[in-house]
N, C-alpha and C positions, 0 to 999 in steps of 0.2 A: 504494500500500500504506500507506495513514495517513498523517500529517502529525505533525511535531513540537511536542508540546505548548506554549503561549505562553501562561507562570501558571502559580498550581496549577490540576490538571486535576482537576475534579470533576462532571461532567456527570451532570444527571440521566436524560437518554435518549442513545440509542445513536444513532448518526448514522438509522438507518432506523426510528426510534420507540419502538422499545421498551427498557422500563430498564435497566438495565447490569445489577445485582445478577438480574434473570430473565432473561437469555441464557439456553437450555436447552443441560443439558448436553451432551446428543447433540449440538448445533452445535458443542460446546468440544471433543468425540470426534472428532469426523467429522473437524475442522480439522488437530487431531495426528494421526488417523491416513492421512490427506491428504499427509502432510511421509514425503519419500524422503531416503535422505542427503546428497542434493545442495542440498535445500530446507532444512537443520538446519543447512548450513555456508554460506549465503549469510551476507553482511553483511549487514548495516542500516545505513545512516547515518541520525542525528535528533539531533535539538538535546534542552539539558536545558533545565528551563526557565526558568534563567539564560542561558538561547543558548548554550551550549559545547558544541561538535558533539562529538559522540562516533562510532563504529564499533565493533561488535559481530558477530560471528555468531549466528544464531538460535537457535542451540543453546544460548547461554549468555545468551539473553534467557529463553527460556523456563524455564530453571532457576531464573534470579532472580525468577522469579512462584511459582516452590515457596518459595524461601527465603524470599522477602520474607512468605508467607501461614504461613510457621512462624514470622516475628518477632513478626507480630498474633495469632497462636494462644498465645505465650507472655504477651505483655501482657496479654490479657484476662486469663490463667489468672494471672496476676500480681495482677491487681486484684479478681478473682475471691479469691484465697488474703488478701488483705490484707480483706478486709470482710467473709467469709463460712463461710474454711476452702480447705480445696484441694477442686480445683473433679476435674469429672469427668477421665480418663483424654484425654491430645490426641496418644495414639504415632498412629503411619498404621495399625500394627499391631492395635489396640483396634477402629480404623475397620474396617478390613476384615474382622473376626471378627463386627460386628454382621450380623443376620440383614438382607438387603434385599427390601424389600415387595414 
C-alpha cells in the first residue's frame, strides 16, 4: 500500500504513468466509496520525510487531505486578495450550488 516518502515528494507521474494532478475523479470516488468502516480505522505506519515514523488511522489521513487542500485554497485567495481584490467565493457550499455540466 505505498511507501514512505524519502525528500520532498513531488512526482510528476503516478507510479502507473499518468500525472498526478489528472487522476480522474471517478478513480478518487470509487476508492472512498470502496472504504467500509473497518478500512477508515486501519493504521498506516510511514515515515515523514525527515524519517520519523508516524501511525495514523485512515480516517484521519484522509481528513488531513481536506484540511491540508483548504490551507492552499486560503493562500491563493490570500494572494489573490493582496494583488487583485478578493478573489471568487472558496465555501464547499458556493461549490456545490454551481450548476455541473
Amino acid at each position: 500500500m505505498g511507501c514512505s516518502p524519502r525528500g520532498s515528494f513531488y512526482p510528476k507521474k503516478h507510479p502507473g504513468g499518468a500525472p498526478l494532478f489528472h487522476l480522474r475523479v471517478s478513480a478518487k470516488k470509487a476508492f472512498i466509496a470502496s472504504l467500509g468502516t473497518a478500512d477508515l480505522k486501519k493504521t498506516l505506519d510511514y515515515k515523514a520525510t525527515d524519517g520519523k515514523p508516524f501511525s495514523q488511522p485512515l480516517w484521519q489521513m484522509l481528513q488531513h487531505v481536506v484540511n491540508h487542500a483548504t490551507h492552499h485554497r486560503s493562500e491563493i485567495a490570500t494572494m489573490v486578495t493582496m494583488t487583485k481584490g478578493s478573489p471568487a467565493g472558496t465555501d464547499m457550499a458556493i461549490y456545490y450550488r454551481q450548476p455541473k455540466p
